[in-house]
N, C-alpha and C positions, 0 to 999 in steps of 0.2 A: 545209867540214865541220870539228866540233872534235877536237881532237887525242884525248880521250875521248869514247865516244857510252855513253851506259847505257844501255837498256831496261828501263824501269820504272815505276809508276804508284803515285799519294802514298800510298792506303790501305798500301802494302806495305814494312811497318819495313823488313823483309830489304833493299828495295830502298833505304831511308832510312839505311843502316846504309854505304852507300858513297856516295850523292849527297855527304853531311853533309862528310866526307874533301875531297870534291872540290872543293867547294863553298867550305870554309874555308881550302885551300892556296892558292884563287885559281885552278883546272889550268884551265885552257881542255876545259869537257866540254859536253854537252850531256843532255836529259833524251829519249829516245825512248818514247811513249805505250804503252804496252801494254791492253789494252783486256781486261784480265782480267776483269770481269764480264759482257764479251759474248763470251767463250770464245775470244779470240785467243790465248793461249799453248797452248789444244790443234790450231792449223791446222797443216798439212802445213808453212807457211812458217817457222811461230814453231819448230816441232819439228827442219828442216834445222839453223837456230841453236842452241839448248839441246833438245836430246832428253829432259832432264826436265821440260820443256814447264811451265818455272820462272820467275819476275822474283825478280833482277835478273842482266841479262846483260851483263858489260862490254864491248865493242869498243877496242882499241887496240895500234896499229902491227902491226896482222895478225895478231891472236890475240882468241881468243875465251873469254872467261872465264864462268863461273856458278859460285854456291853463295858466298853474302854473303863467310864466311871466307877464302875462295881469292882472292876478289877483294880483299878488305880487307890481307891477306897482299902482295898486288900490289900495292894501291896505296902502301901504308909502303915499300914498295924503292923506287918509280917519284916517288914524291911525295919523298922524300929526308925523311919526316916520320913519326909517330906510327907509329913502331914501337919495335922495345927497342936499347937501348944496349948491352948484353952478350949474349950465349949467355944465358946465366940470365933476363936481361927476358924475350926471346924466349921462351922456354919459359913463362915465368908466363903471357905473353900467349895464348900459344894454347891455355897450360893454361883459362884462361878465357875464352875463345873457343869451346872445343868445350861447357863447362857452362853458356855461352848457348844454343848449337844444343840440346846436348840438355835440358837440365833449366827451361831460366830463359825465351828465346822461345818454346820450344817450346810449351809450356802456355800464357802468357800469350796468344799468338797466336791458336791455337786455340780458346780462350777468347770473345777479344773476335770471333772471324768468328762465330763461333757467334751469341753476343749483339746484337752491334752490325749485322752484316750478316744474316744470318740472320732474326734477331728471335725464336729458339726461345725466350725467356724462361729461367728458372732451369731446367732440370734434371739429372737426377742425370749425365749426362756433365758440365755444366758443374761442377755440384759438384765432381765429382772433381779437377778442374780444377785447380778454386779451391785445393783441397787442395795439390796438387801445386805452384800458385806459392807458397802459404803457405812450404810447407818451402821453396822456391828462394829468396824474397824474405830468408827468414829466413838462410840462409846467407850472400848477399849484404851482406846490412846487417850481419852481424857483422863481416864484413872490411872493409865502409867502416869504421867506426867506430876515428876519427882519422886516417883517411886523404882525401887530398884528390881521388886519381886512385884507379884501380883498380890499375895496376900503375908505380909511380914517383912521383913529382910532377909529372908534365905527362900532359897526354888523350894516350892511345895508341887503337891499333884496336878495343883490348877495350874502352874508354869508351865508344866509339862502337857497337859489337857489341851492347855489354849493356843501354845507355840506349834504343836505336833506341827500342820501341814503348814506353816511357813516355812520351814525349814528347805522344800520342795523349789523354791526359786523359783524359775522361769517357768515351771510347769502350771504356776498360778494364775498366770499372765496377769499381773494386777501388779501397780508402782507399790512403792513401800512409800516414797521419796513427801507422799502429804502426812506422814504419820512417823515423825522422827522417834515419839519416847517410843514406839513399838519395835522400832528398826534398835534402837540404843539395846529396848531390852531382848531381844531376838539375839543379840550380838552376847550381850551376859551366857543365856542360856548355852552358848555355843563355847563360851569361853569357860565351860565349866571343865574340872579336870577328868580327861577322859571322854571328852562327850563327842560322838560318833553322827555319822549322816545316817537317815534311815536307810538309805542303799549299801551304808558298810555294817548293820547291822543284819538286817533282814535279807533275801533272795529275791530278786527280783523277777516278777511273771509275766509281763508285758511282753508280747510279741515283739524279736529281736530287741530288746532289750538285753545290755550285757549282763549275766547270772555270775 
């Protein structure tokens, strides 16, 4: 068994938002299949482990982790990597870590299940949406702009927090093309050595989707 086990499945950034971590330290982890569109995060089994009946769920050395942040938090101690070098990184990093959860996945996410899984087409929920990563995106890309990480000059947690579902492309349905430093830095995170699509890391559960 590996020293990390995740529970997670590809369509799921949140869950892409620690594979990626683990995945480019090199940890010895493994990917465990969650079968989210056949309703296995609300069984009695999946509910004993995370009671938010959530992916992604970390397993390691006897502790049970959920909620992307908490985990990611974990991994930068455990992994001896991409976290902050001072008190002050730290704080930036989680400062932007929580305006992922609430302001910047939050909407995008939403967003593309609606669209991309769903298949509700445009409306007015999705608009609002859109609205809502409008202002995030916008904020976002002002603070890249001459910056190469989000917090220091090397990928920290929050790189990894905030990039997760861009990385999804088309399934976003949303241009990149008004927000070049975010495209610039999306390209970095990609050009890291070793770094993988959520779909070659994870298994995919989407109905005919290829696994």
């Amino acid at each position: 068994m590996a020293e990390f086990r995740l529970h997670c499945f590809g369509e799921s950034g949140n869950s892409y938002k620690a594979a990626l971590p683990l995945h480019l330290a090199g940890a010895d982890w493994e990917p465990v299949f969650v079968d989210f569109f056949g309703g296995a995060q609300r069984s009695d089994a999946f509910r004993e482990l995370n009671e938010m009946a959530e992916a992604p769920v970390l397993e390691h050395d006897g502790l049970v982790l959920t909620q992307s942040g908490v985990i990611l938090d974990y991994l930068a101690e455990k992994l001896g990597r991409y976290g902050g070098g001072t008190p002050e990184e730290e704080r930036e990093i989680l400062r932007w870590i929580l305006f992922d959860n609430h302001k910047f996945t939050s909407y995008a996410a939403t967003r593309r299940f609606m669209l991309a899984f769903m298949g509700t087409g445009e409306t007015p929920v999705t608009e609002f949406l859109g609205q809502r990563m409008k202002s995030a995106w916008t904020v976002l890309e002002k603070h890249m702009e001459g910056r190469a990480f989000v917090v220091g000059d090397r990928p920290t947690i929050a790189d990894f927090s905030l990039s997760a579902y861009l990385h999804y492309g088309d399934e976003l349905a949303w241009s990149f093309e008004p927000y070049p430093a975010i495209s610039a830095w999306v390209e970095r995170i990609r050009a890291l050595p070793g770094w993988k699509h959520p779909y070659e890391l994870m298994r995919r559960g989407f109905p005919g989707a290829a696994t």
